[in-house]
N, C-alpha and C positions, 0 to 999 in steps of 0.2 A: 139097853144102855141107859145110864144115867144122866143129867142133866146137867151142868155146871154154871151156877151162875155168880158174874164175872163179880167184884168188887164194887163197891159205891163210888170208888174213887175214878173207877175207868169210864173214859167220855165214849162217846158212841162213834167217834173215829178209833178208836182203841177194839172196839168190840169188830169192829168192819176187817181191822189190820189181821185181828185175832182167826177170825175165821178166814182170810186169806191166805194166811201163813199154814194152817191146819190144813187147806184143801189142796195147796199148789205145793210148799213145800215140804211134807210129811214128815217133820224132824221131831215129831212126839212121839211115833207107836201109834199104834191103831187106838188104843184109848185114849189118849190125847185127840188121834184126830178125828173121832166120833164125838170128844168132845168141844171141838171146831167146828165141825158141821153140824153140830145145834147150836153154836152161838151164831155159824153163818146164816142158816135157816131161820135165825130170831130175829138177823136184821133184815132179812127183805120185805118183812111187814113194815120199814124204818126208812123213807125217804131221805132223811135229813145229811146224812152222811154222805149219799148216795149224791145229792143236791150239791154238795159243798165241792167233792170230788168234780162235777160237769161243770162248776161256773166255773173252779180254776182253769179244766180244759178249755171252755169257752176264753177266756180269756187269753192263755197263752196262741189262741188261733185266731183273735180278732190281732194282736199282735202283729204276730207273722202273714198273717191277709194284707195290714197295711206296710211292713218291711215290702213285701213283695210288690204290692201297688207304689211305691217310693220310688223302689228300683228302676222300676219300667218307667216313671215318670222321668228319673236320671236320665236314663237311653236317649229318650225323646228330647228332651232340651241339650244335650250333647248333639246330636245329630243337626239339631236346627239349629245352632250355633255352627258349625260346620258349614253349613248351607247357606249360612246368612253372609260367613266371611269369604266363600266364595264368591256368590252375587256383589257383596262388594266391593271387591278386586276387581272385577268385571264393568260395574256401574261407574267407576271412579273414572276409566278411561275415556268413556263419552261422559261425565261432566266436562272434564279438564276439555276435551271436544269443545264441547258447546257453549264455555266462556268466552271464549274465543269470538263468538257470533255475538256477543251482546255488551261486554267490555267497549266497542268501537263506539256504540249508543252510547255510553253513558261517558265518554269522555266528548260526544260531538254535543249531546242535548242536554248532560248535567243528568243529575237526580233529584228529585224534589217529593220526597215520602210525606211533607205535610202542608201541599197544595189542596187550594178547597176549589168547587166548581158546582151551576147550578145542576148535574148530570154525573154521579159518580156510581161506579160500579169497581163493586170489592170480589175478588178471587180468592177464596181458600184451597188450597191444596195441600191434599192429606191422602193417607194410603186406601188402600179397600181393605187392609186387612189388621188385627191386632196383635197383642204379641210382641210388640215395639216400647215398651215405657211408655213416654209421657209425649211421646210427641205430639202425634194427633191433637191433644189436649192442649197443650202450649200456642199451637195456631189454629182449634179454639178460640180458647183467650185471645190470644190477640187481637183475633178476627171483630170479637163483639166488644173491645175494649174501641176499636180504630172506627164502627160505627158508633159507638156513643161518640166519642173525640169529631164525628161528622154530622149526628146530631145537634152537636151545644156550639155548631158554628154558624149560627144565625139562619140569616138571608143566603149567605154565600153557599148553602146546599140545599136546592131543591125536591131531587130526588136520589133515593138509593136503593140500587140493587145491588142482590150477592148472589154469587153463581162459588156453585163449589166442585171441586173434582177430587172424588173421593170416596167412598162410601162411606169410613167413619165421623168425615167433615162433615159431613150432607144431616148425618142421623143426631147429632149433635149440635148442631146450630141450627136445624130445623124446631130443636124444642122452642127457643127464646126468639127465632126472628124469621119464624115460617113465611111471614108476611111478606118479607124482603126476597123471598126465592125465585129470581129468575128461570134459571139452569141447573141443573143437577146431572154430572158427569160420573158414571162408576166404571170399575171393570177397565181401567186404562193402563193397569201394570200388568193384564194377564197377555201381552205380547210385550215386543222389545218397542218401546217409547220412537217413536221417529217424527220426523220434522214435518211431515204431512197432516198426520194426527194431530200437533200442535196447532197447523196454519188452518185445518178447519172447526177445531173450538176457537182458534181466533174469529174465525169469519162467524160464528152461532155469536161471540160477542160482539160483534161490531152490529150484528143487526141491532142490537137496545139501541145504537146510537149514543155511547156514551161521550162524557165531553173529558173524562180521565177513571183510566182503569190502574186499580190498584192490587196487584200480586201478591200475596201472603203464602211465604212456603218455607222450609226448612234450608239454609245454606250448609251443603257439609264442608264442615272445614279438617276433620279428623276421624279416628275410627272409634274416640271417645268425645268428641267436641264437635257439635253444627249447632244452631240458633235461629231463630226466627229472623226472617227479614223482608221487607218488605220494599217490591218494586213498580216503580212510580211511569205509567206510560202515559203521554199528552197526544191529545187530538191536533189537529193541523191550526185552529185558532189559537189553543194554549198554548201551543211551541210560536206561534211569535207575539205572545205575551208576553213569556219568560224571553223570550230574546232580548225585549227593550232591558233586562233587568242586569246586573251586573254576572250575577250566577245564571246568566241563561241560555243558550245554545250557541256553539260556535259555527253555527251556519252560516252565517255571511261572511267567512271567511272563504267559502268557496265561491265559485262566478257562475253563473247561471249563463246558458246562454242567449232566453227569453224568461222575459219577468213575469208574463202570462203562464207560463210551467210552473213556479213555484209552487202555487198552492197542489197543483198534481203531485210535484216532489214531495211536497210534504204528506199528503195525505197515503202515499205508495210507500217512506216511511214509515212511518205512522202504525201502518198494517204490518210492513214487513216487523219492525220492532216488539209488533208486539206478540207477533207468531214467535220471533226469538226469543222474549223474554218467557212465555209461556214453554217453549220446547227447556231451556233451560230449565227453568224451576222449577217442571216436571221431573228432568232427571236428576236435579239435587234434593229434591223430598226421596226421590224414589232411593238414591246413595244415601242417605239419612238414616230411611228407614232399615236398610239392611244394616246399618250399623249399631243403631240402637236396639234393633233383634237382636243383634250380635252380644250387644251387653245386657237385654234382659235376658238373654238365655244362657249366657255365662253368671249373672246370680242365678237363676232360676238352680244349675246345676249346684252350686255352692252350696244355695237352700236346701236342696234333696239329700247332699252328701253328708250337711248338718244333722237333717231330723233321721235320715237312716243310721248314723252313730248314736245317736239316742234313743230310739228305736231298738236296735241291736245290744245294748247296754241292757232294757227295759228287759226285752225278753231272755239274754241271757241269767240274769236278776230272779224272772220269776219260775223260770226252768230249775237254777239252782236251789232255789226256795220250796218247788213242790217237791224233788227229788229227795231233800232234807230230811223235808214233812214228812214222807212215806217211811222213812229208814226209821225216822223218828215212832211212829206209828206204831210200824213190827216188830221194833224192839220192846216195846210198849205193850203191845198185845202178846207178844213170845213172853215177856217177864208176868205177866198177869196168868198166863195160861199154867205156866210151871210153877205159879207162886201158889 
């Protein structure tokens, strides 16, 4: 058999097309495809075609590797939005509970979020877990905005502690104000939040002996709306400080029986208040936090469902394009063979 060698003008995806068509689909005669299997046999000493052919495949399957990896990533943030709005529905019934315990406080003692004292102790609370937006973050901030503001208030703060409940709160303010770390509480949302669990972080805080403890925690007010807020608890001296004052406690509107009990009422007070404002503010970070899962993982799926139409766009794009190439090819190498 003789040899046939192809044109100057045909590129080496033309010579590859050539010899494929001659082997697979025999539409010359045997002399034509003897002389395909010497142009096929010319190009296996010939990477280059062979190179071009494997990056396209390569590339159509890093594609399709990340469609597929999108997908699953879809499932997952669907699912956890599910679960988050569940927990929600769930968490909302004991908030609205345990307003109810600490509303009475703050219409008998007032609220007073920017009382200074030489004994202050700050509370952050945040979740154990991420996945939530910007929460966690925002009471952060706050947290180390409200000691500076305790800082640059002279004389009238001697010392300060923070105590955090939280594991994101704790890993996060531990960068800038380690020094200030009384307490560190984790691991408080993996059972149902109760009133006990509250009233004994109250008691780990009453050992500092603080002279006003200040609450930092998430208020939910909607299933797209909560806020930072912060609540203001006084020891049995401050509460009849602020009593002499116009905005100051309406205790003396009640009668005592002995006047030697007071300072016990206040101080029993005092404690109980501040186990309720803690049981509270625990379950309104914790309803917070499911709801802002709930809306990062209703973007999250939005995101997914974005880049997989782009994605699926890409690859059907480059499928159409190699399938083109080939046709283009064969007929190229079928025209070169018969010419």
């Amino acid at each position: 058999s003789r040899s046939v060698t192809p044109p100057d003008s045909c590129t080496m995806s033309m010579r590859k097309a050539a010899g494929l068509l001659g082997q697979r689909l025999g539409l010359l005669g045997q002399t034509s495809s003897s002389q395909g299997t010497a142009v096929f046999s010319e190009m296996g000493s010939m990477g280059a075609g062979a190179g071009v052919e494997q990056v396209r495949h390569a590339s159509n399957q890093a594609v399709k590797l990340r469609i597929r990896a999108i997908t699953n990533i879809g499932k997952i943030t669907k699912a956890m939005k599910m679960v988050a709005a569940s927990k929600m529905r769930n968490a909302q019934v004991a908030v609205t509970t345990s307003r109810g315990i600490v509303d009475p406080f703050i219409r008998l003692f007032g609220d007073h979020p920017a009382i200074t004292a030489p004994k202050m102790t700050s509370v952050a609370i945040t979740s154990d877990r991420g996945l939530c937006g910007g929460l966690n973050s925002s009471i952060a901030k706050y947290t180390r905005a409200l000691l500076k503001m305790n800082e640059t208030a002279g004389e009238n703060v001697v010392e300060q502690n923070l105590v955090a409940i939280g594991d994101k709160g704790r890993s996060q303010l531990n960068r800038t104000h380690e020094h200030l770390f009384k307490l560190s509480i984790a691991d408080t949302y993996k059972v149902r939040v109760t009133f006990g669990q509250a009233s004994m972080i109250a008691e780990e805080l009453l050992k500092t002996n603080p002279d006003v403890v200040q609450v930092l925690y998430n208020k939910f007010g909607s299933a797209i709306s909560f806020k930072p807020t912060i609540s203001t608890v006084l020891m049995p001296e401050f509460m009849e400080k602020q009593s002499m004052e116009a905005s100051g406690s309406k205790l003396d509107a009640y009668e005592m029986e002995a006047s030697a009990e007071r300072n016990d009422t206040l101080q029993d007070l005092a404690e109980f208040q501040l186990a309720s404002v803690l049981y509270n503010a625990m379950l309104e970070n914790n309803c917070s936090e499911h709801a802002s899962r709930m809306t990062a993982m209703e973007n999250s799926s939005k995101n997914a469902g974005e880049i997989l139409g782009r994605l699926t766009v890409m690859y059907n794009r480059k499928r159409q394009a190699s399938i083109t190439t080939e046709l283009i090819e064969i007929i190229a190498g079928a025209s070169a063979l018969m010419g």
